[in-house]
N, C-alpha and C positions, 0 to 999 in steps of 0.2 A: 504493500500500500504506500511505504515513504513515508517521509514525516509529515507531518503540520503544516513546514515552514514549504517542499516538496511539492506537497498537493496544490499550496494556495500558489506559490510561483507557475506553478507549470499548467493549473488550467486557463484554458482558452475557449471561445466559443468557436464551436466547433459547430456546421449549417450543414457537412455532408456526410451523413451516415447512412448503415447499410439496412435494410429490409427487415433483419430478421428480429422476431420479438424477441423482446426483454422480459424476463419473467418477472410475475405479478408482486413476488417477497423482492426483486431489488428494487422494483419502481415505491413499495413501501418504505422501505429501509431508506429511500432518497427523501422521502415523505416525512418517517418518521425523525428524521437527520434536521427537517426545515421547522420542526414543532418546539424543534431546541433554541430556537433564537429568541433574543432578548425582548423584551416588549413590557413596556411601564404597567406597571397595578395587575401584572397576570393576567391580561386580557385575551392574551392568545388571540391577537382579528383576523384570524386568516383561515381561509378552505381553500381547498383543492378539490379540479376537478379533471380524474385521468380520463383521458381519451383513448382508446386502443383500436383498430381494428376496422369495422364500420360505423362506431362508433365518434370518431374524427370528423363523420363526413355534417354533424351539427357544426362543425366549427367552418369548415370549409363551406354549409351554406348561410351563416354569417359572414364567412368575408364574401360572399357574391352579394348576397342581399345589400349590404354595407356598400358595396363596385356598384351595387343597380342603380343606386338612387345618385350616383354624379356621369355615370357615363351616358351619354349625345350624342346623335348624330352616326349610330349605327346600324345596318344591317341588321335584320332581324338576324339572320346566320354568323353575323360577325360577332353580336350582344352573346349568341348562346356561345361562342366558343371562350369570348372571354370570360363569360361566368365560371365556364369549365377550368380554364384556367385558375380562376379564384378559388374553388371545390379543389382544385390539384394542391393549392397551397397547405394544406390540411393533412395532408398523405407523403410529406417531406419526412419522415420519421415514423418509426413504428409508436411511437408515445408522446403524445403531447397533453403537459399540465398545466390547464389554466389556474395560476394563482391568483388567489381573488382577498382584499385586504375587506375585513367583514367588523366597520367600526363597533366597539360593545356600545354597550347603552354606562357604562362606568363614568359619574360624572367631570370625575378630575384629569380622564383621556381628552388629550390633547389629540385630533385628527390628523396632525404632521405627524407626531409619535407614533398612532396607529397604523399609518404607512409606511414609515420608517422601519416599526417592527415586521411587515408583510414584506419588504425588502430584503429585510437582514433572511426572513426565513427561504427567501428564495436564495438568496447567496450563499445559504445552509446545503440547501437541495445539491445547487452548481456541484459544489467543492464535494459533496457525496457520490455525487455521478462521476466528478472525474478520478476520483478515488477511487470506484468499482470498475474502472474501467470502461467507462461510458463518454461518450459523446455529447455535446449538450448546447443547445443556444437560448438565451433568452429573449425572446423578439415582442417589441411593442409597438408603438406606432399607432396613428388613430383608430386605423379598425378596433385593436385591442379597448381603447379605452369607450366606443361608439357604446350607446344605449342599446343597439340588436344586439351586439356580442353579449354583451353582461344578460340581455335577455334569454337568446340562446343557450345559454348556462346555467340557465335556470334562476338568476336573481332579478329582484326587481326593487329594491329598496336604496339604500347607503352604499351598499358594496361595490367596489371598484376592483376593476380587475387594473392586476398590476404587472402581469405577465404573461405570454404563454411562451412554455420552456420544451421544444422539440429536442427530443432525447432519442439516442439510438445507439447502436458500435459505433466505432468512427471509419470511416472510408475515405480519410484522407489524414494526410500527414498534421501532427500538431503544429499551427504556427507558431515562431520563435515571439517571443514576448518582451515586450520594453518597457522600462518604466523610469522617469527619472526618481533617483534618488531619492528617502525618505527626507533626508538630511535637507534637501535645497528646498521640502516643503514644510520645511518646520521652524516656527521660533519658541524660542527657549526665554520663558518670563522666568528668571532667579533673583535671587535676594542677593 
């Protein structure tokens, strides 16, 4: 597995992975991995929802739905291919987990905190999947955050979706990784 210091250097988002499923105790265990993150007053605001299989294909008809309502000026046969397209974005990966920050009703939660925590537990997830050997990208962008998606998935209240994480082997080489320096982003307040 490597160290701590190992796993967090060396994962990357990784977008091209291969077919084959991931069994149901590691997609847990990535799960059970994101339920450990920090979050003020033990609110734990977060759900997850795994997608497998045909089961993907709700997510892939949110992102069409979502494409329906800005695209113009098409073909009826051009309109169905692009949907198709959209529906394909869904099936990039044998496993995709919408994380969704789920505010409590606790009054002294702060709503950036409550996100914050739904962040941390997806960065939980990350570092578990590349730990097991896994592949993994977290991709957002308006679709993710549009009112169909969050519907799609079944909520309809506060909850924000704050990810969805396509998970698979990886099928392609890890990129090399950069970062500057901790040290150039840090000041040091001493006495």
């Amino acid at each position: 597995m490597g160290t701590l210091e190992e796993i967090i250097r060396g994962r990357r988002s990784i977008g091209k992975v291969k077919s084959d499923p991931v069994p149901k105790e590691v997609v847990e265990s990535l799960i059970e991995a994101a339920v450990w993150a920090p979050n003020h007053f033990g609110t734990e605001p977060w759900k997850f929802v795994v997608m497998t299989g045909e089961g993907r294909r709700v997510l892939g008809q949110a992102y069409a739905d979502i494409a329906a309502e800005t695209i113009q000026g098409l073909s009826e046969e051009e309109l169905a291919l692009r949907l198709e397209k959209e529906v394909a974005k869904a099936f990039r990966s044998p496993v995709v987990i919408a994380a969704v920050c789920v505010p409590s009703s606790e009054p002294r939660a702060n709503p950036a905190e409550e996100l914050a925590a739904a962040h941390a537990a997806v960065q939980n997830l990350l570092l578990m999947a590349h730990a097991s050997g896994l592949g993994a990208v977290w991709r957002t962008g308006d679709p993710a955050y549009h009112t169909k998606m969050k519907e799609a998935l079944g909520f309809a209240g506060s909850e924000q979706v704050v990810g969805l994480i396509f998970i698979g082997y990886p099928d392609m080489p890890s990129p090399v990784g950069k970062r500057t320096p901790g040290t150039e982003k840090t000041v040091w307040l001493e006495s």
